[in-house]
C-alpha positions as CSV (number, residue, x, y, z in Angstrom):
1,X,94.2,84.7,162.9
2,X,94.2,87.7,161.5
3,X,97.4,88.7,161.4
4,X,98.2,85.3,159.8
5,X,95.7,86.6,156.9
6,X,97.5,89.9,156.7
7,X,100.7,88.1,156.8
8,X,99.6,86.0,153.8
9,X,98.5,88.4,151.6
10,X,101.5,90.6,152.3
11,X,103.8,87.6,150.7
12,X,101.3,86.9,147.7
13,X,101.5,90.9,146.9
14,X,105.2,90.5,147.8
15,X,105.2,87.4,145.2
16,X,103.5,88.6,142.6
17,X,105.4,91.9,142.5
18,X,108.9,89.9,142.1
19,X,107.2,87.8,139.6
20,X,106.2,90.9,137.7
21,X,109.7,92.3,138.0
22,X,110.9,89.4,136.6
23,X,108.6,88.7,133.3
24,X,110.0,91.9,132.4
25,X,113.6,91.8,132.8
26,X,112.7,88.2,130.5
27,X,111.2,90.2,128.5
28,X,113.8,92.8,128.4
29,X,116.7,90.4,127.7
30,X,115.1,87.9,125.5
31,X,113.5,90.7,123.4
32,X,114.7,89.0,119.9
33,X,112.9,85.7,120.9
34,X,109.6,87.3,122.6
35,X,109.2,89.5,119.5
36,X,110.1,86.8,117.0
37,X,107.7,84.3,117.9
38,X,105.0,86.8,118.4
39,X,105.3,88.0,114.5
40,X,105.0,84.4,113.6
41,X,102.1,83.8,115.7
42,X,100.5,86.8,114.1
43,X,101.4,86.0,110.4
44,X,99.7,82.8,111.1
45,X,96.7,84.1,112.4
46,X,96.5,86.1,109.5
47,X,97.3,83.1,106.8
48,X,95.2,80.5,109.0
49,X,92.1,81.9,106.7
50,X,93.8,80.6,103.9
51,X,95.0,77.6,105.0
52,X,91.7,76.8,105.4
53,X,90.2,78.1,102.2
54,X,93.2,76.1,100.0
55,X,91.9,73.1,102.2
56,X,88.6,73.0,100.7
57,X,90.4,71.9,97.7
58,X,90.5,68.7,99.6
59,X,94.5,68.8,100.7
60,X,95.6,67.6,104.0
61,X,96.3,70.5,106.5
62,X,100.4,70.6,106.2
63,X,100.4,70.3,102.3
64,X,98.0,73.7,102.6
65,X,100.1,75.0,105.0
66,X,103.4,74.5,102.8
67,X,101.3,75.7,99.3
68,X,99.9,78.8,101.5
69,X,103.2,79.3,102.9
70,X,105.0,79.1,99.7
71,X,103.1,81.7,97.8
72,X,103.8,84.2,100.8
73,X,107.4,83.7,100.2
74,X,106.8,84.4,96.5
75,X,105.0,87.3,97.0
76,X,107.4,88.3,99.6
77,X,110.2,88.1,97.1
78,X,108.5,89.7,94.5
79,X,107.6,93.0,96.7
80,X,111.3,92.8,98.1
81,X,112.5,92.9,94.1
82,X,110.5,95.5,93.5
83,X,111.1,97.7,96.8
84,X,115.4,97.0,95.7
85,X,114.4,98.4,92.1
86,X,113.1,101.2,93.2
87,X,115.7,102.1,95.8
88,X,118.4,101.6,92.9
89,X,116.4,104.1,91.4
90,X,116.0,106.1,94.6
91,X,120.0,105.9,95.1
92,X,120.5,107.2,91.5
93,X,118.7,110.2,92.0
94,X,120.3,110.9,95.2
95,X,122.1,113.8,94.0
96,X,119.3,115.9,93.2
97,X,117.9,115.5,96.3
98,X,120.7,117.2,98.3
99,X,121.0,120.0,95.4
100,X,117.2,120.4,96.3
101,X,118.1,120.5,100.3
102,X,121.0,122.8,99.5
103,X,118.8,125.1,98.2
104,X,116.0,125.0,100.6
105,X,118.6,125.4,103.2
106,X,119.8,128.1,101.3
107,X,117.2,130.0,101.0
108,X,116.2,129.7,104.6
109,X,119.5,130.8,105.8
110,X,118.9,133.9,104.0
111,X,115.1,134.5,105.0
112,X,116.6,133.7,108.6
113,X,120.0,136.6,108.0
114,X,116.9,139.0,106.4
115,X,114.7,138.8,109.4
116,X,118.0,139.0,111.8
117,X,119.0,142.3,109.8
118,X,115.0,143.6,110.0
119,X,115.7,142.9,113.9
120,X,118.6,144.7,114.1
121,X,117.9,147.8,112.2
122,X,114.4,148.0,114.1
123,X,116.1,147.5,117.8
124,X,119.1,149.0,117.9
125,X,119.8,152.8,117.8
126,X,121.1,154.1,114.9
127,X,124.5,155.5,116.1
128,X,125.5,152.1,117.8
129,X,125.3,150.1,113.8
130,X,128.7,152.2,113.1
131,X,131.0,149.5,113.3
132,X,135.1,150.3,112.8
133,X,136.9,149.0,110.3
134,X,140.2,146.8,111.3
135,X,143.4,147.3,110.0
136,X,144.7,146.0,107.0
137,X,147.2,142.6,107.8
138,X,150.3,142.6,106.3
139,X,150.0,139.3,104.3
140,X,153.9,138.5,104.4
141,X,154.0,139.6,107.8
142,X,150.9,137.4,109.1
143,X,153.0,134.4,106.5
144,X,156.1,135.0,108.9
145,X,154.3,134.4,112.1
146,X,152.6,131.2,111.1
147,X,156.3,129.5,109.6
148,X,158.2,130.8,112.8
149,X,154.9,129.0,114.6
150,X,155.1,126.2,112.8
151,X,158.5,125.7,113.2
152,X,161.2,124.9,110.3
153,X,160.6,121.5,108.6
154,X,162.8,118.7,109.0
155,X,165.1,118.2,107.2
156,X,167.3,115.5,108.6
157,X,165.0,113.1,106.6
158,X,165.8,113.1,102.8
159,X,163.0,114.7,100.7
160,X,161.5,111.3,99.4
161,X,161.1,109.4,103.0
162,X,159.8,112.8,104.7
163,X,156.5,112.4,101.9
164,X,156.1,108.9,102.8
165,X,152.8,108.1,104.5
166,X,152.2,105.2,106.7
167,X,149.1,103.6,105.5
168,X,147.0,100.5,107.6
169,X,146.7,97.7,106.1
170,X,143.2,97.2,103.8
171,X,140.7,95.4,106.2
172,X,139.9,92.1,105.2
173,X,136.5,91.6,103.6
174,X,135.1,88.9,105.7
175,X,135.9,90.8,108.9
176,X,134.5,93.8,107.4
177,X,130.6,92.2,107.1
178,X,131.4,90.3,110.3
179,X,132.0,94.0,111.9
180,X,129.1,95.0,110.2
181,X,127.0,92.2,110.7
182,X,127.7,91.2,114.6
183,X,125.4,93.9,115.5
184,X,122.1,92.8,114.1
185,X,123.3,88.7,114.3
186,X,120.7,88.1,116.9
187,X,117.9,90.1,114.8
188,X,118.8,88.3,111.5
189,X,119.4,84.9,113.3
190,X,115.8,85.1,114.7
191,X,114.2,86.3,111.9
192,X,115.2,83.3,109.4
193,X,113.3,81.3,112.0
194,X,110.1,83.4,111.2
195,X,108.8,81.0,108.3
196,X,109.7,77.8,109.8
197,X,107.9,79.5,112.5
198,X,105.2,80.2,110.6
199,X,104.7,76.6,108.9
200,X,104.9,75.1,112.1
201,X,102.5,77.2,113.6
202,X,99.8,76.6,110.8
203,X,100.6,72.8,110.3
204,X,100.1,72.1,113.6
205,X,97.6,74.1,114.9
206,X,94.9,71.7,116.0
207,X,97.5,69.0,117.2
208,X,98.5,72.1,119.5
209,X,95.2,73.0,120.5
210,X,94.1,69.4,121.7
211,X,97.2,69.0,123.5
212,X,97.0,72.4,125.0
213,X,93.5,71.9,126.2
214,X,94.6,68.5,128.0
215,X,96.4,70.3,130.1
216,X,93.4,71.3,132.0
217,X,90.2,69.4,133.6
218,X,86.9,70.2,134.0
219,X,85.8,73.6,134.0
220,X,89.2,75.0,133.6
221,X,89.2,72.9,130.1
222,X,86.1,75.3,129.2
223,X,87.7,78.4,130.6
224,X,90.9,77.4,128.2
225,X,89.2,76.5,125.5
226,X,87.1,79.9,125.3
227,X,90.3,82.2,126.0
228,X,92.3,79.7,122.8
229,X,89.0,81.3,120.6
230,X,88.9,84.5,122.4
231,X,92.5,85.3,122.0
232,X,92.6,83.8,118.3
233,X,89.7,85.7,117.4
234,X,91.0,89.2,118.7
235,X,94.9,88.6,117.0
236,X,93.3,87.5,113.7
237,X,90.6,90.8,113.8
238,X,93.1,93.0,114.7
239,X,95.8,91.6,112.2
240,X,93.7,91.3,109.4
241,X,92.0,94.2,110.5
242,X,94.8,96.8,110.1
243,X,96.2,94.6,106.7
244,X,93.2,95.2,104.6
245,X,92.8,99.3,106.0
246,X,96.5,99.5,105.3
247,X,95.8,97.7,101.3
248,X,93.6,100.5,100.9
249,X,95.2,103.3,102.2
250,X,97.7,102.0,100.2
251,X,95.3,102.0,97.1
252,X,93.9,105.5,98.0
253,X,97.1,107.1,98.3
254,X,99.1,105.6,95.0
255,X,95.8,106.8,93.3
256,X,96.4,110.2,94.9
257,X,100.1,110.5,94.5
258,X,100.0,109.2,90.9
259,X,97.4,111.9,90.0
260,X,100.3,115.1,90.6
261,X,103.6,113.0,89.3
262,X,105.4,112.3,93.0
263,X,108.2,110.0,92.3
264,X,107.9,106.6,93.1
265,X,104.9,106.6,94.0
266,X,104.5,102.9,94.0
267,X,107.2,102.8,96.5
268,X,106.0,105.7,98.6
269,X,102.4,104.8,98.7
270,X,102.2,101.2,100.5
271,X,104.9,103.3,103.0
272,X,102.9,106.0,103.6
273,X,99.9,103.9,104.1
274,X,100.7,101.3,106.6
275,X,102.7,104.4,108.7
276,X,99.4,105.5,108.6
277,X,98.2,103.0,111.0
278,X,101.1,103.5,113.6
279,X,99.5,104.9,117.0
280,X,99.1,108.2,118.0
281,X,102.3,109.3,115.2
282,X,100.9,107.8,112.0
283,X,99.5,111.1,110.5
284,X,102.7,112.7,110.6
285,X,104.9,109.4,109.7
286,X,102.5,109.6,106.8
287,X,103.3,112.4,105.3
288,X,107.3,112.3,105.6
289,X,107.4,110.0,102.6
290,X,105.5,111.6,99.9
291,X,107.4,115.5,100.7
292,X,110.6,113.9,100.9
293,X,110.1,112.3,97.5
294,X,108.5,115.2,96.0
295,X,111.8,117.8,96.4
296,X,113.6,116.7,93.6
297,X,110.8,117.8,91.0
298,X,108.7,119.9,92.6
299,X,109.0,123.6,93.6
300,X,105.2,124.4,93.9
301,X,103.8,124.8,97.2
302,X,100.4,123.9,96.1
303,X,101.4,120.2,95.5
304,X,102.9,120.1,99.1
305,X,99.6,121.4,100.5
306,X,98.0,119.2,98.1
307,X,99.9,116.0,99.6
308,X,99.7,116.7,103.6
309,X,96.0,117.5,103.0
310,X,95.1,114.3,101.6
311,X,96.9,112.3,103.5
312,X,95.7,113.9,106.1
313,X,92.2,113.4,104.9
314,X,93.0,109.9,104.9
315,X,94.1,108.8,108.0
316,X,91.0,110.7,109.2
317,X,88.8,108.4,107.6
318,X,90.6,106.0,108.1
319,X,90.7,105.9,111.9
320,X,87.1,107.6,112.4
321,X,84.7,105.4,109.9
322,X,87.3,102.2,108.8
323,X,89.0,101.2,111.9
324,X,86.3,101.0,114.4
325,X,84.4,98.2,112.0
326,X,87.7,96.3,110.9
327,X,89.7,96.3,114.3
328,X,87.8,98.2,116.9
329,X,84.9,96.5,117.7
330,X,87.1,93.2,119.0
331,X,89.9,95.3,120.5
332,X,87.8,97.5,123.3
333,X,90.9,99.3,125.3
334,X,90.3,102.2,127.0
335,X,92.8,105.1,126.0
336,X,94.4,105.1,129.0
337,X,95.5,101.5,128.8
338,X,96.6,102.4,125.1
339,X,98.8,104.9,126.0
340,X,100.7,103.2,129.2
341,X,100.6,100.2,126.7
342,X,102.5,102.0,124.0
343,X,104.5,103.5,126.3
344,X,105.3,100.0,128.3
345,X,106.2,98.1,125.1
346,X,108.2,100.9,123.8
347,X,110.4,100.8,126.4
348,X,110.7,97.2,126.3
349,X,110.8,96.5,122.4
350,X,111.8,100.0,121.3
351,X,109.9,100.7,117.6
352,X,108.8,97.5,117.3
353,X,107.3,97.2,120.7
354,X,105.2,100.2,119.1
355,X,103.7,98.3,116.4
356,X,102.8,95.4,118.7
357,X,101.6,97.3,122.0
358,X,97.8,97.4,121.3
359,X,97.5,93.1,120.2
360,X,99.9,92.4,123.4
361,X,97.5,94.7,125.6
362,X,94.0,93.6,123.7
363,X,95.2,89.4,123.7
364,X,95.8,90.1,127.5
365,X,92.6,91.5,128.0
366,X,91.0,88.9,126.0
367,X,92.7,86.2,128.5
368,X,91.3,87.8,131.1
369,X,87.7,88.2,130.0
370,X,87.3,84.3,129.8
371,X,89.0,83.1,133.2
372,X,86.8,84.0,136.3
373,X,89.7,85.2,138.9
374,X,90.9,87.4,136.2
375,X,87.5,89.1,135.0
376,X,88.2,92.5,137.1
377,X,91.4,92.7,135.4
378,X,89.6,92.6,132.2
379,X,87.2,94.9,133.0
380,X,89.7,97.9,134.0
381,X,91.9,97.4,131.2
382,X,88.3,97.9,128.7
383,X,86.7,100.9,127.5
């Protein structure tokens, strides 16, 4: 008898490690569809608030939905004209900002061949620096060597033919952007489903949520329906959560880049401030943008300073007094579980899998805080 039970459990662990083994490799290989439809799901947990607001105005649920959905695209469109002005802008300027990296790189190549020459004359001895001094090369000599070398043209071929090039044909245009394209098909292919996605998922979100809870009976209806609020709860904290702290870093830091003159700073701002929110790397994300703009025009080192400290000063805030109200107190990971998190769904997702570790993770947990056989589960992966 009790071999049987050891036998048993031996083929559940053995089960349930081949199962794990294989919701990764499906999440491995169907990466573009796994990441698309969770971006959708948490677009519409962050428009489902206004969906609900518009439907005050006394609108059936789809016609909010398509009105709510609409304006997004509008605004979406207007932020993507704005973001292609200012990288026409951006692309016009791009050849002061590599006479401003030639310089820098100048310069540090010679503060680097100054402290090499401090170096040198400090370490070695004095009667070693003599160096002798080569021969002079006979230029027509050294002109000889290189055209017996090189052999003797040819001259079997008249003058004309022997400058003749052979060229390649001009690549078509089409299978020029299909070369370019065929890379990132998959990626683009998935992401126009993204706002039919979207709709759908707002449109029909208590005709899924009845149906969903039919699927279960008795207490396992109750279980279901508190993990559906649990989890929806959680996404739509966290989501809107980090939107509104990453509007007003986004505020803070146009207000702060504005004040010393960085160009394009109402590019460079919302960039800095949601890279701000990225785990663990924000802080120094956040700074990239404004130095990099800031070469071009600026040669102080006070404004530099000036920039990494306040962004700096920032994020601090930020993630010390801002985050904890907006997103922490519905999230509850312990670091640990943050860290093998990011590092689980980076490997999986790559950068994206970055962005999305910590509502993966946190929606898992809050799955497992409202069914009874997963509670211990829940419990390790808290704080």
């Amino acid at each position: 008898m009790v071999e049987t039970k050891g036998t048993e459990k031996s083929v559940h662990i053995g089960v349930g490690i081949l199962a794990a083994g294989a919701a990764v490799a499906l999440l491995y290989y169907g990466r573009a569809f796994f990441i698309t439809l969770t971006i959708a799901s948490m677009i519409a947990f962050l428009l489902d608030p206004v969906v609900l607001f518009v439907m005050r105005l006394r609108l059936p649920r789809g016609l909010a939905s398509f009105v709510v959905c609409s304006i997004g695209l509008v605004l979406l469109y207007l932020a993507g004209v704005g973001l292609y002005t200012q990288g026409l802008e951006i692309a016009a300027d791009l050849p002061a900002y590599g006479q401003r990296l030639n310089e820098l790189v100048d310069a540090a190549a010679t503060r680097m061949d100054r402290v090499e020459d401090a170096v040198y004359q400090s370490v070695v001895p004095k009667r070693f620096r003599e160096t002798e001094i080569a021969p002079p090369v006979d230029a027509g000599a050294a002109k000889g060597k290189r055209r017996k070398a090189n052999g003797p043209p040819d001259l079997s071929l008249p003058p004309a033919i022997q400058e003749v090039h052979v060229q390649q044909e001009p690549t078509p245009l089409i299978r020029y952007v299909y070369d370019y394209l065929r890379e990132y098909y998959s990626t683009l292919l998935m992401a126009s489903f993204v706002p039919f996605l979207v709709y759908f998922l707002l449109s029909w979100r208590d005709h899924m949520r009845s149906r969903y809870l039919l699927l279960f009976d008795g207490q396992g209806r109750r279980a279901a329906e508190d993990a559906w609020v649990g989890i929806g709860a959680m996404v739509r904290a966290y989501v809107i959560g980090n939107f509104m702290l990453g509007i007003l870093l986004t505020l803070s830091s146009a207000l702060l880049f504005a004040a010393v003159k960085v160009p394009y700073w109402l590019l460079i701002a919302p960039i800095s401030g949601f890279l701000s929110l990225v785990p663990y790397i924000g802080l120094p994300l956040a700074v990239i943008p404004p130095l990099v703009a800031a070469l071009p025009t600026t040669k102080e080192p006070a404004v530099y300073l000036y920039l990494i400290i306040s962004v700096g000063v920032l994020h601090l805030l930020a993630l010390n007094l801002m985050y904890p109200k907006l997103v922490g107190a519905r999230v509850h990971l312990n670091p640990l579980v943050v860290t093998v998190a990011l590092m689980f769904w980076g490997m999986l997702w790559g950068g994206i899998g970055l962005l999305l570790a910590i509502p993966l993770t946190a929606a898992c947990k809050a799955l497992c805080d409202h069914v009874a056989s997963l509670r211990p589960y829940g419990r390790l992966l808290g704080d």
